[in-house]
C-alpha atoms as an extended CHARMM CRD file, in Angstrom:
* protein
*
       149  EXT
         1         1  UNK       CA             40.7030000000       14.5530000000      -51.9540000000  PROA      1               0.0000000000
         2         2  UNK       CA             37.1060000000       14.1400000000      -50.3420000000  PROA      2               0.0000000000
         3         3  UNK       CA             36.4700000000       15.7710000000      -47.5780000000  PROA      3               0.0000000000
         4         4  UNK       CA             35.6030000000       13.9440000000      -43.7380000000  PROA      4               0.0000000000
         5         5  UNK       CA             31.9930000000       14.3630000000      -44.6620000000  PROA      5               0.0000000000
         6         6  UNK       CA             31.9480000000       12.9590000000      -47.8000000000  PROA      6               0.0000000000
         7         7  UNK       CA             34.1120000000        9.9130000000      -46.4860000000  PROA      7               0.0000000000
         8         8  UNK       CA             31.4110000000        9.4780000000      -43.4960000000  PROA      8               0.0000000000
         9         9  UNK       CA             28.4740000000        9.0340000000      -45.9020000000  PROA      9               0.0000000000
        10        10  UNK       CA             30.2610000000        6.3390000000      -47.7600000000  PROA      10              0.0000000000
        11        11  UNK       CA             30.6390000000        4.5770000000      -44.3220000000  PROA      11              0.0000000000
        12        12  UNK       CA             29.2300000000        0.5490000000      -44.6280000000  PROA      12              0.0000000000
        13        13  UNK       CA             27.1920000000        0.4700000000      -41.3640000000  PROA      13              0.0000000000
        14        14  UNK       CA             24.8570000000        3.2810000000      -42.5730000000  PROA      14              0.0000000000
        15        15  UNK       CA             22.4130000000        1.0630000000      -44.7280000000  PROA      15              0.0000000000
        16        16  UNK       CA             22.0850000000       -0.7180000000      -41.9700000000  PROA      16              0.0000000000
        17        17  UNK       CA             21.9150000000        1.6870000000      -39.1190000000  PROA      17              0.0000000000
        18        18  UNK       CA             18.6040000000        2.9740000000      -41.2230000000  PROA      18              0.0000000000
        19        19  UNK       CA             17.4100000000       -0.0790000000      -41.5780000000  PROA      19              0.0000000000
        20        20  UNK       CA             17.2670000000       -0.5310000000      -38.0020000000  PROA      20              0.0000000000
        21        21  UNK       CA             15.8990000000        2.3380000000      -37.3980000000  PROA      21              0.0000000000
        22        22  UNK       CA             13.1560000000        2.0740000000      -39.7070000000  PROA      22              0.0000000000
        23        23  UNK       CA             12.3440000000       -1.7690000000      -38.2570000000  PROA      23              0.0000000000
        24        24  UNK       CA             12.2860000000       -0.3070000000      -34.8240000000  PROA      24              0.0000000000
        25        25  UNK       CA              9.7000000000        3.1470000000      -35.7570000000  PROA      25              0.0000000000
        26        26  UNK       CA              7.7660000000        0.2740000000      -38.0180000000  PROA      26              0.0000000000
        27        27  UNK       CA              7.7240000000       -2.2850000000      -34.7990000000  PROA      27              0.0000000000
        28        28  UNK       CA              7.1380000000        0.4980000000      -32.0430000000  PROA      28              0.0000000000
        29        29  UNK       CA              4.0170000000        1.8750000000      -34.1480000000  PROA      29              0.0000000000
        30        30  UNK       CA              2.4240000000       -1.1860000000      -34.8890000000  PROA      30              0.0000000000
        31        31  UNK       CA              2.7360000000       -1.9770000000      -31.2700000000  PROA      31              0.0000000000
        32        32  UNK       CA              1.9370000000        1.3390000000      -29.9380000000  PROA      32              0.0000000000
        33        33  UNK       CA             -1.7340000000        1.3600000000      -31.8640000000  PROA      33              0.0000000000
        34        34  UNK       CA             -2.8330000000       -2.0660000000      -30.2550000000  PROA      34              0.0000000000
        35        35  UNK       CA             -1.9620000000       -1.4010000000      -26.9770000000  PROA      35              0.0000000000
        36        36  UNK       CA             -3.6240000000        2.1990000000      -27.4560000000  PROA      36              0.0000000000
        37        37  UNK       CA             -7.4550000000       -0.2600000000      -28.2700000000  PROA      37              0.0000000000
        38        38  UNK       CA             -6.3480000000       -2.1830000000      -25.1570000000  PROA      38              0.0000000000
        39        39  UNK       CA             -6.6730000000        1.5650000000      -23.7000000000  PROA      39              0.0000000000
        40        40  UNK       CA             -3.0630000000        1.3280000000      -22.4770000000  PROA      40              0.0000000000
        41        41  UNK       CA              0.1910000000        3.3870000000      -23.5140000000  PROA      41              0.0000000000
        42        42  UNK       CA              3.1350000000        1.1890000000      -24.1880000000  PROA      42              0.0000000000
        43        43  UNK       CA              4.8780000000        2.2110000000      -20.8640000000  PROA      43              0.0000000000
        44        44  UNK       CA              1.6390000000        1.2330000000      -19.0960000000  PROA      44              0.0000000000
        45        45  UNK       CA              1.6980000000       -2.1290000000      -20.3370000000  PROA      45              0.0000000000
        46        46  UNK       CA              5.7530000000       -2.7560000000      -19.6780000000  PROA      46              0.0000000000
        47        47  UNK       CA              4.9130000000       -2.1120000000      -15.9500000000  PROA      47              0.0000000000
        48        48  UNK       CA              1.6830000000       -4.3940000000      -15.9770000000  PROA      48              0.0000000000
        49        49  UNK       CA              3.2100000000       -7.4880000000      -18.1560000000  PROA      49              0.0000000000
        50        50  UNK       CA              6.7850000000       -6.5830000000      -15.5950000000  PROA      50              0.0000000000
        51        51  UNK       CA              4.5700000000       -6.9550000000      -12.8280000000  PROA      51              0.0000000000
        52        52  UNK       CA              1.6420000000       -9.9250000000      -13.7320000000  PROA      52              0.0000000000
        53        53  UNK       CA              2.4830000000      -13.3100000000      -12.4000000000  PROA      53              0.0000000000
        54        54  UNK       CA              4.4190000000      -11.3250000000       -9.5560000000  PROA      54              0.0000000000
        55        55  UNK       CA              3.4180000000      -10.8240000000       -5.5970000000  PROA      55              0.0000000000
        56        56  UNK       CA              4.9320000000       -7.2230000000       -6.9060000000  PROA      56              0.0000000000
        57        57  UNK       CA              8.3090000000       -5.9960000000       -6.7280000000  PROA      57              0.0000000000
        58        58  UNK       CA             10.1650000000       -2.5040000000       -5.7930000000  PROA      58              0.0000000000
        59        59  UNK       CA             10.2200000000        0.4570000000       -7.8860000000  PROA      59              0.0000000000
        60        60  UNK       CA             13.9350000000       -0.3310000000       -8.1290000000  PROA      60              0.0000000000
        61        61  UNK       CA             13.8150000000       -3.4520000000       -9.5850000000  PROA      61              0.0000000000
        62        62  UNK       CA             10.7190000000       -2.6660000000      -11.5100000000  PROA      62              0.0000000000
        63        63  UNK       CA             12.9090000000        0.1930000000      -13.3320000000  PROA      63              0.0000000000
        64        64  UNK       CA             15.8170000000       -2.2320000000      -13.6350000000  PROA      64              0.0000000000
        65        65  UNK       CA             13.0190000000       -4.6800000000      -15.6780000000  PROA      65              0.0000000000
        66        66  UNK       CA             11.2190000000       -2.4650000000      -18.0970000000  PROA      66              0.0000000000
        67        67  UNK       CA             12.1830000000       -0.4340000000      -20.5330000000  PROA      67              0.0000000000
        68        68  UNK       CA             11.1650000000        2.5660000000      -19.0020000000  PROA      68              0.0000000000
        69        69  UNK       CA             13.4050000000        5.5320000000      -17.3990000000  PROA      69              0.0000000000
        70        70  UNK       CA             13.8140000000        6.2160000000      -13.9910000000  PROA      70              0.0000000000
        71        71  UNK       CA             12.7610000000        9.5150000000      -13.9980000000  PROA      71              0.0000000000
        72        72  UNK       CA              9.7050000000        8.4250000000      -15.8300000000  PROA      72              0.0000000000
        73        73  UNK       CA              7.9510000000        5.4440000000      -14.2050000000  PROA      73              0.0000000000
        74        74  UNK       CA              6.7070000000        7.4690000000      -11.2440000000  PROA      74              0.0000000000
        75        75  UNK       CA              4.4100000000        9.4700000000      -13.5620000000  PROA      75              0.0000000000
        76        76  UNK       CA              3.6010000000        5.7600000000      -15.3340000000  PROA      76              0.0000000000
        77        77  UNK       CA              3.0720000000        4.3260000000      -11.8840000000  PROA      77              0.0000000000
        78        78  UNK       CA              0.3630000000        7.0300000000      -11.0270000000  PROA      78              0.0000000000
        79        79  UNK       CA             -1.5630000000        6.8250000000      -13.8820000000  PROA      79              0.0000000000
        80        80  UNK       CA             -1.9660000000        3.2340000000      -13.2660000000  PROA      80              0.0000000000
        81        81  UNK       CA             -2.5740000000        4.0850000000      -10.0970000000  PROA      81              0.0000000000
        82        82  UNK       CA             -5.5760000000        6.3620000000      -10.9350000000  PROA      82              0.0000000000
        83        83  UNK       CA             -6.6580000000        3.6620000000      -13.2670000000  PROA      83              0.0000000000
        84        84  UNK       CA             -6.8720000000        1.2980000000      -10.1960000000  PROA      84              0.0000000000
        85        85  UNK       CA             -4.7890000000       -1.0570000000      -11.7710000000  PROA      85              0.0000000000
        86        86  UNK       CA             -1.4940000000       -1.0440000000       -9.4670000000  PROA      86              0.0000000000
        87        87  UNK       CA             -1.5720000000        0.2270000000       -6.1030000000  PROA      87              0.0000000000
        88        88  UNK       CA              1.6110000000        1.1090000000       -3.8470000000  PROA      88              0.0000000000
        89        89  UNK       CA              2.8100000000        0.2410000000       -0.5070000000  PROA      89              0.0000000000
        90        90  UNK       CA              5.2830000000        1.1900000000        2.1820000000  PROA      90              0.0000000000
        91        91  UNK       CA              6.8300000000       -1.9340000000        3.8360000000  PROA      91              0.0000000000
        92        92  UNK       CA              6.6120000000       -1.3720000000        7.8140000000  PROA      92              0.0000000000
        93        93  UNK       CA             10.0410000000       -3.0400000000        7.7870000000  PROA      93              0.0000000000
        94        94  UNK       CA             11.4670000000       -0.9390000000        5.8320000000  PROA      94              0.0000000000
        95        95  UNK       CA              9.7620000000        2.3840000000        5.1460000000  PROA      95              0.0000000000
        96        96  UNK       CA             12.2850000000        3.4530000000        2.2700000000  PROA      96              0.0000000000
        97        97  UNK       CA             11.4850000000        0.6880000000        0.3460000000  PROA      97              0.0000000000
        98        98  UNK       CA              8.0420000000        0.9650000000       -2.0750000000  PROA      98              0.0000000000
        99        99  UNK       CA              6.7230000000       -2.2290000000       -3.4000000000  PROA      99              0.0000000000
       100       100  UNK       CA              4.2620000000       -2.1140000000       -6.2600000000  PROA      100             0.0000000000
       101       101  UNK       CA              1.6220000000       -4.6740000000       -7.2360000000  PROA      101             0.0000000000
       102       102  UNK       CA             -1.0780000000       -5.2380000000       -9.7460000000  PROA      102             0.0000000000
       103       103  UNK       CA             -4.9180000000       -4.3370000000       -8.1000000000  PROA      103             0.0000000000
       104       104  UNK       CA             -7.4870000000       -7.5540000000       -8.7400000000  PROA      104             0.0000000000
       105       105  UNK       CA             -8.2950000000       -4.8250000000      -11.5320000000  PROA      105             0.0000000000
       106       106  UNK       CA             -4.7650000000       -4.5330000000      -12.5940000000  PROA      106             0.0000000000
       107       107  UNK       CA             -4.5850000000       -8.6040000000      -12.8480000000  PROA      107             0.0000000000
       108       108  UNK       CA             -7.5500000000       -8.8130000000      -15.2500000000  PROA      108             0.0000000000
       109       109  UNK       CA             -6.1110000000       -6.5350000000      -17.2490000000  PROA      109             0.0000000000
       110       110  UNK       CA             -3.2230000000       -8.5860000000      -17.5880000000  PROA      110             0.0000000000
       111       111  UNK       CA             -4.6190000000      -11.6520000000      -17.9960000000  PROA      111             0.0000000000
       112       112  UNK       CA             -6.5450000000      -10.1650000000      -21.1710000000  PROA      112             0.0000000000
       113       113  UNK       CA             -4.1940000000       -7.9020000000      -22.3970000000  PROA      113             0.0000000000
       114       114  UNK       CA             -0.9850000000       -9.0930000000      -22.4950000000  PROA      114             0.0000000000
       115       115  UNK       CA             -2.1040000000      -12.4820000000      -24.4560000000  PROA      115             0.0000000000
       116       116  UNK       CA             -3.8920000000      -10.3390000000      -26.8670000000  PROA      116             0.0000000000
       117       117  UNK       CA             -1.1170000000       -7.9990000000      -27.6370000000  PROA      117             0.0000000000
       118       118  UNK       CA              1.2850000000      -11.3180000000      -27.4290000000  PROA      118             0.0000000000
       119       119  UNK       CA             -1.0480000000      -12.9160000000      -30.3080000000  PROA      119             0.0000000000
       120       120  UNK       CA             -1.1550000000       -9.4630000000      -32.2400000000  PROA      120             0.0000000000
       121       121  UNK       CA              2.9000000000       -9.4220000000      -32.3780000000  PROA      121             0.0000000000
       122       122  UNK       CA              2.7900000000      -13.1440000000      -32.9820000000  PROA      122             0.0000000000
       123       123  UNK       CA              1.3870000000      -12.4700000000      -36.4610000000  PROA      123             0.0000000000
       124       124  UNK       CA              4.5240000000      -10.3940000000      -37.3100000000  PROA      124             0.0000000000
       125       125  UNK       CA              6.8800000000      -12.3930000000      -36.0980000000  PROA      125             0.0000000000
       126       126  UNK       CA              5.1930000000      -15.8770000000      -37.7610000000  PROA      126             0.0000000000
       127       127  UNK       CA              6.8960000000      -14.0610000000      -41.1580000000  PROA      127             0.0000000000
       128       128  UNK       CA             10.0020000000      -15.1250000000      -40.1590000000  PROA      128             0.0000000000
       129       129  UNK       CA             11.5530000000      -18.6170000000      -39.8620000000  PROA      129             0.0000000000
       130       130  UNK       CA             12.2960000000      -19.8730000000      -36.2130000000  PROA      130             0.0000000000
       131       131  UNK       CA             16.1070000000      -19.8040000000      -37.5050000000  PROA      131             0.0000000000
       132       132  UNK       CA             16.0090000000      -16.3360000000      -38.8620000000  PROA      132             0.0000000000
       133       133  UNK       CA             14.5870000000      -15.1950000000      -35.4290000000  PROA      133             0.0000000000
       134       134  UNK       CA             17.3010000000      -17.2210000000      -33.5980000000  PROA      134             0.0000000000
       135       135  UNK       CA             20.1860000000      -15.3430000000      -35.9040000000  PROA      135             0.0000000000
       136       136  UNK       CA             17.9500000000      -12.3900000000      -35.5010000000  PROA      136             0.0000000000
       137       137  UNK       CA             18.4560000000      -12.1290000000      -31.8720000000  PROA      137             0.0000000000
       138       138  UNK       CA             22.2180000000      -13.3930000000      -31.8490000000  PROA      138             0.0000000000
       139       139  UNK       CA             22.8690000000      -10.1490000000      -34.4010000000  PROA      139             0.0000000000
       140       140  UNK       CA             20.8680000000       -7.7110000000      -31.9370000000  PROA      140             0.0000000000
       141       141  UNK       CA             22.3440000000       -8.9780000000      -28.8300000000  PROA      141             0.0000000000
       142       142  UNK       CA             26.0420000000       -8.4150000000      -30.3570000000  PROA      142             0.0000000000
       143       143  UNK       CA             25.2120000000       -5.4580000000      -31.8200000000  PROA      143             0.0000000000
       144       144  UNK       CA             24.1800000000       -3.9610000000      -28.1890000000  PROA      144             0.0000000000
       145       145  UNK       CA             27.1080000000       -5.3730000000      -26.7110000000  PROA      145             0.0000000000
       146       146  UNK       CA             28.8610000000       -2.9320000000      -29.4550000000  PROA      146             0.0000000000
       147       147  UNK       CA             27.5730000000       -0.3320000000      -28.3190000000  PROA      147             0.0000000000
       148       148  UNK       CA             28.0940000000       -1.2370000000      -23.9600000000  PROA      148             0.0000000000
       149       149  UNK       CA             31.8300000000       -1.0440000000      -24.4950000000  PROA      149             0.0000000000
């Protein structure tokens, strides 16, 4: 009789649980060193493309919109900060509240960077047929659903 562990590794999902996550450490490096030559980390650019086209927003909602934890967009938030690219401010209405824009600074880099690293992923993503990527994001978005139960 094999035993639990033997049974587990014989499991269908696994082939593709790796694959995954080989697809995401492939996608997340690739995107990781292009942002780096833009001289931002990937955090740093979630906040500024979260926050370009925007009068600014909360740090609430800004956590609830990128991909970045709670705990860690403060520390995000002031190195943009001493970058001079986002810059905070205390409603007088309502001094719990902090709402954080881009700087003019913060906008340029937007306007180059994000349409750059757009065009960069573009190339990747061009490999695929428009209907693979529509059955690619159907599979994902089930798939994370799985795993909100």
């Amino acid at each position: 009789m094999p035993s639990s562990a033997s049974a587990a590794t014989q499991e269908p999902f696994l082939p593709t649980m790796r694959e995954l996550a080989r697809a995401y450490q492939v996608f997340s490096a690739c995107s990781e060193t292009h942002l780096r030559q833009l001289d931002l980390t990937p955090a740093q650019f979630d906040v500024i493309a979260t926050l370009g086209n925007t009068a600014g927003m909360c740090m609430g909602e800004l956590g609830d919109k990128t991909l970045i934890t709670k705990g860690t967009l403060t520390g995000v938030i002031d190195r943009l900060i001493r970058k001079q690219l986002v810059e905070r401010e205390v409603p007088g209405d309502n001094r719990r509240s902090v709402i954080v824009r881009l700087t003019p600074a913060g906008e340029q880099v937007f306007e180059q960077a994000f349409p750059a690293h757009i065009a960069h992923l573009k190339q990747r993503f061009e490999q695929l047929e428009p209907s693979e990527l529509e059955l690619l994001r159907v599979l994902l978005v089930r798939l994370r659903q799985a795993f909100q139960a």
